[in-house]
C-alpha positions in Angstrom: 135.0 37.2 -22.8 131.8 35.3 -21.8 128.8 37.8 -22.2 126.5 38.4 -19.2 123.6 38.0 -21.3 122.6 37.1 -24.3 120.0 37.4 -26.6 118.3 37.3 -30.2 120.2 40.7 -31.5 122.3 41.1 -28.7 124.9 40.4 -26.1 125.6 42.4 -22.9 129.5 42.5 -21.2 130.5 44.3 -18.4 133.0 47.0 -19.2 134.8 49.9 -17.4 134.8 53.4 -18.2 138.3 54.3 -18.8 137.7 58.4 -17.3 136.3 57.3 -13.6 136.9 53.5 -13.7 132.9 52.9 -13.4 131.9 49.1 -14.1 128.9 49.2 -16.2 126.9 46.7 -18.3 127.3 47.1 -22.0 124.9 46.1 -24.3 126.4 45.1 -28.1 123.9 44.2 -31.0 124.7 41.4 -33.2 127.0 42.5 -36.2 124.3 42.6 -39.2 121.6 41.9 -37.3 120.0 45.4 -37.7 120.0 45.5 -41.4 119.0 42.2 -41.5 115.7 43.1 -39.5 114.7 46.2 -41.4 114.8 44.0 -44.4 112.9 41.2 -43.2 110.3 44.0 -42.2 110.6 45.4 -45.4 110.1 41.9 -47.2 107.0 41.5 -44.8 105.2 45.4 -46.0 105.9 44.1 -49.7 104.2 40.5 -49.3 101.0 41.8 -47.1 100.8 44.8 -49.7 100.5 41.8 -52.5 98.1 39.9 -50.2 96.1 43.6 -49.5 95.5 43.9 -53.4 93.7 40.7 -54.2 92.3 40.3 -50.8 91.7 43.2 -49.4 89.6 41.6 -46.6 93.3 40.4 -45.5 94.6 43.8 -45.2 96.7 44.1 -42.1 99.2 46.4 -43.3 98.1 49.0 -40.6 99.0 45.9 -37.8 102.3 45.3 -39.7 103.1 48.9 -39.4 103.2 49.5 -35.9 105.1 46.1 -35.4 107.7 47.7 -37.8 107.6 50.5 -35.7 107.7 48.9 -32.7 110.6 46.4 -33.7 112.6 49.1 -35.6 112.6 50.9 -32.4 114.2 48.0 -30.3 117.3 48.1 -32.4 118.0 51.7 -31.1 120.2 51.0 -28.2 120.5 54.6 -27.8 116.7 55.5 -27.6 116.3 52.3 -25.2 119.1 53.7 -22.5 117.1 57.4 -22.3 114.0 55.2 -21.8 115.6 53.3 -19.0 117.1 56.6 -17.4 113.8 58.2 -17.9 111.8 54.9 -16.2 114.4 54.6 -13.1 113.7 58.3 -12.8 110.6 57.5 -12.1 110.5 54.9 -10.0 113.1 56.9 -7.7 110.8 59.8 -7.7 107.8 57.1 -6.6 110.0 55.6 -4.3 111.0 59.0 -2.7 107.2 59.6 -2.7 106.4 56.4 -0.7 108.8 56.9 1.9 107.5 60.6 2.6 103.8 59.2 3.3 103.3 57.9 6.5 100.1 56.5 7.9 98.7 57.2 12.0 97.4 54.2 13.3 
């Protein structure tokens, strides 16, 4: 099947929920591409903590964590579908909020 979308770590299909017959989007990461990542990241800590100890003018380690951080993060699919629940909560609950204000001319 040719994907919806696709991306660096992942592809997204539609599918159907087999209890209620709801079409849905469903986004698959790349076989190995995970792994792959966290050890790229962990290659990267190993060669700035080389670079840190002879120059430690050149110490961006702290930078490099919260990038790992940051990057190891968007390889949870899980944590990124309560993040989108939780942001379409709110922007239905701002939504709501707009429509309730109205203005006298």
């Amino acid at each position: 099947e040719t994907p919806l979308a696709a991306a660096s770590i992942a592809q997204v299909h539609t599918a159907v929920i087999r209890a209620n017959g709801q079409k849905i989007a469903l986004k698959v990461q790349h076989r190995g591409v995970a792994d792959l990542i966290r050890q790229d990241l962990d290659n990267a800590a190993y060669l700035l903590d080389c670079i840190a100890e002879e120059r430690p003018d050149l110490d961006f380690r702290s930078i490099l964590n919260e990038w790992c951080f940051e990057t190891r993060s968007e390889l949870d699919f899980i944590k990124e579908a309560q993040s989108t629940e939780e942001v379409g909560g709110y922007l239905a609950q701002a939504a709501a909020k707009r429509k309730r204000q109205h203005y006298d001319p």
